[in-house]
C-alpha positions in Angstrom: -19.1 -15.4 -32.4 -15.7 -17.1 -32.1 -14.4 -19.9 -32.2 -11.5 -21.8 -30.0 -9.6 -22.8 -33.7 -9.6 -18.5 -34.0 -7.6 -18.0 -30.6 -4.2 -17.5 -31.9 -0.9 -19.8 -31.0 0.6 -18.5 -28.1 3.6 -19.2 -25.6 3.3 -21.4 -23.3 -0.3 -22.4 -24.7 -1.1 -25.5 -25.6 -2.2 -26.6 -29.1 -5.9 -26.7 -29.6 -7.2 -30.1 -30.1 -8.3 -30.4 -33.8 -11.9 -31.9 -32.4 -12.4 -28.6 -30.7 -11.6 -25.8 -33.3 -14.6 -25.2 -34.2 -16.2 -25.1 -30.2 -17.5 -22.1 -29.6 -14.9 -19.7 -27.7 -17.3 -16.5 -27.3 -21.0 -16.2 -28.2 -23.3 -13.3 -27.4 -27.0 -12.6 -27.6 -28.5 -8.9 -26.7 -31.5 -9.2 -24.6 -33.7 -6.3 -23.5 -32.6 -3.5 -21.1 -29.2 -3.6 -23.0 -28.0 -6.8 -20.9 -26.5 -9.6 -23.2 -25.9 -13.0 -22.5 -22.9 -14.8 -23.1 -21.7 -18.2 -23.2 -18.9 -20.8 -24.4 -17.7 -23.9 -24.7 -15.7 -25.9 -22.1 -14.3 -28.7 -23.6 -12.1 -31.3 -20.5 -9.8 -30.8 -23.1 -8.5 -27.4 -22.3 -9.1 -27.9 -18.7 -12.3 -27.1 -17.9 -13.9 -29.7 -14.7 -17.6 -28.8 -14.7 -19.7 -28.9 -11.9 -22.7 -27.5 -11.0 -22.0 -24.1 -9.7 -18.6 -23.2 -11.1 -20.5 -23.6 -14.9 -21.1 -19.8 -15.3 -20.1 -15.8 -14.7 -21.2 -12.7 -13.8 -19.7 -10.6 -16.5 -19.0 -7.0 -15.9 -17.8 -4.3 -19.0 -16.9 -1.3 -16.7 -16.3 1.7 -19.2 -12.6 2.4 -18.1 -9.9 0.0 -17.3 -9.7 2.3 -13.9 -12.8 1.5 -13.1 -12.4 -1.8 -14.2 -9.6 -2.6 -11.4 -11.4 -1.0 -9.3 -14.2 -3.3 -9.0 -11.9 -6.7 -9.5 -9.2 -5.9 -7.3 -12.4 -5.1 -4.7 -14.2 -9.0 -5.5 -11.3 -10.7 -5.4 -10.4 -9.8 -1.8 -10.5 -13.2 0.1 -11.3 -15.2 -2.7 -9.1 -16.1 -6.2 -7.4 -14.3 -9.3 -8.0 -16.6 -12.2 -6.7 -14.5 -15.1 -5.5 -11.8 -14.4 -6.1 -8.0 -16.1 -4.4 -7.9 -19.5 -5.0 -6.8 -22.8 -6.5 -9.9 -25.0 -6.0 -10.7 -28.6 -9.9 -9.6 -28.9 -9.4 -5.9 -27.8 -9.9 -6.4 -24.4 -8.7 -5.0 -20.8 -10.2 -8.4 -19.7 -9.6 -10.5 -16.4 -11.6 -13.4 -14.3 -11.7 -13.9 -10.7 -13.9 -16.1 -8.1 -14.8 -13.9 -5.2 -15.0 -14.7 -1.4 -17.9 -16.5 -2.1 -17.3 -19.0 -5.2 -19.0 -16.8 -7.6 -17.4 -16.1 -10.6 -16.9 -13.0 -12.3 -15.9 -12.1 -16.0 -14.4 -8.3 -16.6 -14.1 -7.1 -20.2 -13.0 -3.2 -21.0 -13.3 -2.2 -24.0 -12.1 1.7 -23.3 -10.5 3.3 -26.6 
């Protein structure tokens, strides 16, 4: 589990709000068949405007960052690059995009 207090100060990123620093950023629980769900907080904060629909991901972890731009560069054909694919401060090849359809999808690549 993280927290938002653990992302690190970055360029152009704002300051997290001392309120929120202990929010969860990234939590995980394995479930059977080796799926896992994940979740986090989404303070109005840092930007986040929930509404019903746009509240959760599909999240993909393709085992090769080929692969893995494969498969985003093919859902987000007619529809939106949120983040785009770039090595995170956690170790990932990691990205988000919203398809054609509104449904959003999470890519993490963990590929040594």
């Amino acid at each position: 589990m993280g927290r938002l207090g653990d992302i690190p100060a970055g360029e152009g990123m704002p300051e997290i709000a001392e309120e929120d620093k202990n929010l969860i950023m990234h939590i995980e629980l394995s479930i059977l068949g080796g799926h896992v769900l994940m979740g986090t907080d989404a303070p109005d904060s840092r930007g986040f405007n929930l509404n019903i629909g746009n509240n959760f991901y599909i999240g993909l972890e393709p085992d090769t960052r080929v692969e893995t731009k494969r498969l985003f560069d093919a859902l987000s054909v007619g529809g939106e690059v949120t983040m785009d694919l770039q090595v995170t401060f956690w170790g990932a090849y990691y990205g988000t995009c919203v398809d054609k359809f509104g449904i959003q999808w999470m890519f993490n690549c963990y590929e040594k």
